[in-house]
C-alpha positions in Angstrom: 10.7 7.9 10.7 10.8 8.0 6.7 10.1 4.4 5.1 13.9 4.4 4.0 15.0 4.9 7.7 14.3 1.6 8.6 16.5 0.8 5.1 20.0 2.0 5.8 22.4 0.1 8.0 23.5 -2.9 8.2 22.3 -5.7 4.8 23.2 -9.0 7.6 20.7 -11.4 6.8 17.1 -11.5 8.2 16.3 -13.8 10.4 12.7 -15.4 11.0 12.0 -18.3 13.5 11.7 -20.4 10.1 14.2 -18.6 8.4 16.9 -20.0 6.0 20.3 -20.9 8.8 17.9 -20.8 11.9 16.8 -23.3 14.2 14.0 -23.6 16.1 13.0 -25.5 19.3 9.9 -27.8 19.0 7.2 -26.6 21.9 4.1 -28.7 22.2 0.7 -26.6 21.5 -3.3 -27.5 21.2 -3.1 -25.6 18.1 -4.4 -28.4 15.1 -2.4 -28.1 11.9 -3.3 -26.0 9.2 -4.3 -28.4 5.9 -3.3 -26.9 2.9 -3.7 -27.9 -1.0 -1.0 -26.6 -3.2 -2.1 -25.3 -6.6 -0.7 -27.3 -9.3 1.5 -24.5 -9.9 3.5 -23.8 -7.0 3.4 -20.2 -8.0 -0.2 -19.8 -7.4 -2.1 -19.4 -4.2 -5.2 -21.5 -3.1 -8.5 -19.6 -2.1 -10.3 -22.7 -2.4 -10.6 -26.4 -3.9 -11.3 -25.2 -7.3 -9.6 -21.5 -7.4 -5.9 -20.7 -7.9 -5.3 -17.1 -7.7 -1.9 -16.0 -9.5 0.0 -13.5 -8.2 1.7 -12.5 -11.3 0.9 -8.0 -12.5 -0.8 -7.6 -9.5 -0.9 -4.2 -7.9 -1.0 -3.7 -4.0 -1.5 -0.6 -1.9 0.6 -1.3 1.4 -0.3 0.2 4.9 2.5 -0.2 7.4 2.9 0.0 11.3 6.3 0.3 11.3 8.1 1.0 14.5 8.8 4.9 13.2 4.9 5.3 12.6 2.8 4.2 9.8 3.5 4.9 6.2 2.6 3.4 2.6 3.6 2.8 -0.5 2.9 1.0 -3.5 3.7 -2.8 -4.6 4.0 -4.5 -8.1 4.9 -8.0 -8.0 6.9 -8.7 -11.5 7.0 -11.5 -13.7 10.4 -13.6 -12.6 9.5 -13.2 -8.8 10.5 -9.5 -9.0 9.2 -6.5 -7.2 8.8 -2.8 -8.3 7.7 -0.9 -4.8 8.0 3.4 -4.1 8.4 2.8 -0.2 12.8 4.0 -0.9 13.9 6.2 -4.2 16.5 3.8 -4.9 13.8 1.1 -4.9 13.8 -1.3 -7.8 13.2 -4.5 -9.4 16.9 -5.1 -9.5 17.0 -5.2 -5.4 13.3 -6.1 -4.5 12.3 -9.4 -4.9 9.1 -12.2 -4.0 8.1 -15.5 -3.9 5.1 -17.8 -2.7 5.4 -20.6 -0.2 2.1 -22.6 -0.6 -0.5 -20.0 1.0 2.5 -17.5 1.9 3.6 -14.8 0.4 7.3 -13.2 1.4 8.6 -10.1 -0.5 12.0 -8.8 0.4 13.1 -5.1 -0.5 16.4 -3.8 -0.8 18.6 -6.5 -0.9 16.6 -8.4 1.7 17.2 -5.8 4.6 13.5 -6.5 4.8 11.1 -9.3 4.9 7.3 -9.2 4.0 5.5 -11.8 4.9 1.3 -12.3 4.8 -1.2 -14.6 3.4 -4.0 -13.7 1.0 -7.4 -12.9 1.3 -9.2 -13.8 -1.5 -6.6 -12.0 -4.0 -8.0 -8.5 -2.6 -6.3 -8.4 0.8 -2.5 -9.4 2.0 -2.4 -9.2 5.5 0.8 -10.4 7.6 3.7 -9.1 9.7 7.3 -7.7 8.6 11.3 -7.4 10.1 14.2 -6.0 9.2 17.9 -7.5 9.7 18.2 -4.7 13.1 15.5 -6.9 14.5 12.5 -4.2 14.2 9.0 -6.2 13.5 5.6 -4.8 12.9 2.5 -5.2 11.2 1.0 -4.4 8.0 -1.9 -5.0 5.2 -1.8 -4.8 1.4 -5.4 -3.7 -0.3 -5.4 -4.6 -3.9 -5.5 -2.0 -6.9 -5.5 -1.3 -10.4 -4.1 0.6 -12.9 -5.8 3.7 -12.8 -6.8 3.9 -9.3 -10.4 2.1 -10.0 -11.4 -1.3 -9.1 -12.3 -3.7 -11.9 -16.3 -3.3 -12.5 -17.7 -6.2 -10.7 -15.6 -5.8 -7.4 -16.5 -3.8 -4.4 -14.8 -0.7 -3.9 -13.4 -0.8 0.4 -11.8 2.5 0.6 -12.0 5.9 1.2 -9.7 8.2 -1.1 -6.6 7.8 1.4 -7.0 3.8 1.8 -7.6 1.9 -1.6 -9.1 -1.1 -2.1 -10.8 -3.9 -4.4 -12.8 -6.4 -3.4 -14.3 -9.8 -5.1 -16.1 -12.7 -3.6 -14.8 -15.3 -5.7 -13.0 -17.6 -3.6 -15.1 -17.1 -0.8 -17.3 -19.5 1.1 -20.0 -18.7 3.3 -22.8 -20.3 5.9 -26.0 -19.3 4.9 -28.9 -19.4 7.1 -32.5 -19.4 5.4 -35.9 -20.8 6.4 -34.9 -22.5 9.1 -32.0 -24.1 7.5 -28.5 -23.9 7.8 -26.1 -24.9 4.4 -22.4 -23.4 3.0 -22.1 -22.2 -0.2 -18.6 -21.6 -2.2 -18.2 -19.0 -5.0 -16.2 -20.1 -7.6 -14.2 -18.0 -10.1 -15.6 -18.4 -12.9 -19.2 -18.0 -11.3 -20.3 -21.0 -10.9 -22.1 -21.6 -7.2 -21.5 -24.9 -5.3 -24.0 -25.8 -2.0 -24.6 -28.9 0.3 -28.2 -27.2 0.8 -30.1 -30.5 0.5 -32.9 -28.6 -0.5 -31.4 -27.7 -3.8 -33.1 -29.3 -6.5 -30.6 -28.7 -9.3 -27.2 -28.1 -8.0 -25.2 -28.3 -11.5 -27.1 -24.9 -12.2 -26.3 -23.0 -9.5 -23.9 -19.8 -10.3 -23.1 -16.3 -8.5 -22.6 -12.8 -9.9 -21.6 -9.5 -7.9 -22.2 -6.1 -8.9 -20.3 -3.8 -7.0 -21.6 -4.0 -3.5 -24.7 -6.3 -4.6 -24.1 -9.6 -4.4 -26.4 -12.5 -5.8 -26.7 -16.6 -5.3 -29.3 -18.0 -8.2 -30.6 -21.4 -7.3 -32.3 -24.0 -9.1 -31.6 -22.6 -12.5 -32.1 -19.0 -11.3 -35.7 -19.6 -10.2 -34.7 -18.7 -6.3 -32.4 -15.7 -5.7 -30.6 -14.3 -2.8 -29.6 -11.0 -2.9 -26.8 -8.9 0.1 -25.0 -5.9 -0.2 -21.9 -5.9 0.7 -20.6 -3.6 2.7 -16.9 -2.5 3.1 -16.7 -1.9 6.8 -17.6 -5.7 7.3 -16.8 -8.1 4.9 -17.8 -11.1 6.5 -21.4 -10.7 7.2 -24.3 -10.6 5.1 -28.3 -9.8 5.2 -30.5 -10.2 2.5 -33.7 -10.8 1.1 -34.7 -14.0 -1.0 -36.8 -14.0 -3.6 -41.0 -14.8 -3.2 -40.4 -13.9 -0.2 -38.3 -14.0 3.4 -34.9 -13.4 4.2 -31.1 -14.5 4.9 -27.8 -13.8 6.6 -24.6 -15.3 5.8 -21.2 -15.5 7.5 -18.0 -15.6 5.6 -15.8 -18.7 6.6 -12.4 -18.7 6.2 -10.8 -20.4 3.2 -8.1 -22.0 5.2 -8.3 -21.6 9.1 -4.9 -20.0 11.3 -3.7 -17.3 12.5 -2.2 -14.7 10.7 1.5 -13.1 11.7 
């Protein structure tokens, strides 16, 4: 089935379990809440306490598992909460439309006949599930890109030619294991590096950098570094080496914890 298949009957209104005009029935679960921060602009998204990512130009490449098969297309989200997308010819900013709810992010195409809906990862990866008004849902993931095709020069390029995709740690956190010691770092955006490693002896001078796939944490005024490659097929592990001597692996941990659609 083409993309626009799943497009062209009926425009009733989609429905999701949360949905504008539904109900739903409370059912207890174990499950804790999710905590979440908003940004100070509502139209921003959260990766951590001291990172707001804006949605605003971005440029996604879409993979979907749609009950015809998979098939992709490309994703602009507009100033003015509008969307330019090449999944339908008729496509266009005049019909497409998105908008962010806290750490949410819903995008409805062609007069809302269908519904997007994912949560960030770390501005380089949407992932979520979709449904149209006929009641079809499936899965699907958005890698970022940028014009041109090419990552910006820092980030970590995850794809092959068919699949793009840019990666950047800021935002991240991760548990790092060292010497016998066990401490979380976060990696802010604009490169500083925050740590409860008590055995920091200057924290206010701790920053980050990434190169590509190499990624660095200076300590103590950059006079202890920790150096990992990153690699594409598993972004949430890391091994490296420190400097003087010895060795570390880190594990990513999630921003905000919950399941995805």
């Amino acid at each position: 089935m083409r993309a626009f298949d799943l497009r062209a009957s009926s425009l009733a209104l989609i429905l999701f379990a949360t949905g504008c005009g539904g109900t739903t029935t409370p059912t207890e679960t174990t499950t804790p809440a999710r905590t979440y921060t908003p940004c100070e602009n509502r139209a921003e998204v959260r990766f951590a306490a001291n990172l707001c990512f804006d949605p605003v130009g971005s440029r996604w490449h879409v993979t979907s598992n749609a009950p015809g098969g998979q098939y992709e297309f490309e994703l602009e989200l507009m100033a003015g909460g509008r969307v330019r997308a090449t999944d339908h010819p008729a496509a266009g900013p005049g019909t497409d439309e998105w908008i962010v709810e806290d750490d949410e992010i819903r995008i409805f195409l062609a007069n809302r006949f269908v519904e997007y809906r994912g949560r960030f990862g770390n501005g380089s990866v949407i992932v979520g599930d979709a449904a149209n008004v006929r009641g079809d849902r499936w899965d699907w993931r958005a890698d970022r890109s940028h014009a041109g095709g090419r990552c910006l020069g820092n980030e970590l390029v995850t794809n092959d030619a068919d699949e793009p995709g840019c990666y950047s740690a800021a935002g991240s956190r991760w548990t790092v294991s060292a010497g016998g010691r066990t401490f979380v770092v976060e990696l802010a955006a604009n490169g500083t590096l925050t740590s409860d490693d008590p055995n920091d002896t200057s924290p206010g001078n701790d920053t980050w950098e990434q190169d590509g796939a190499t990624l660095r944490f200076f300590f103590d005024a950059r006079a202890t570094t920790y150096e990992a490659q990153l690699r594409a097929a598993d972004l949430t592990r890391l091994s490296g080496t420190v400097s003087g001597g010895g060795s570390f692996t880190a594990e990513a941990v999630p921003t905000y914890g919950g399941p995805t659609y």
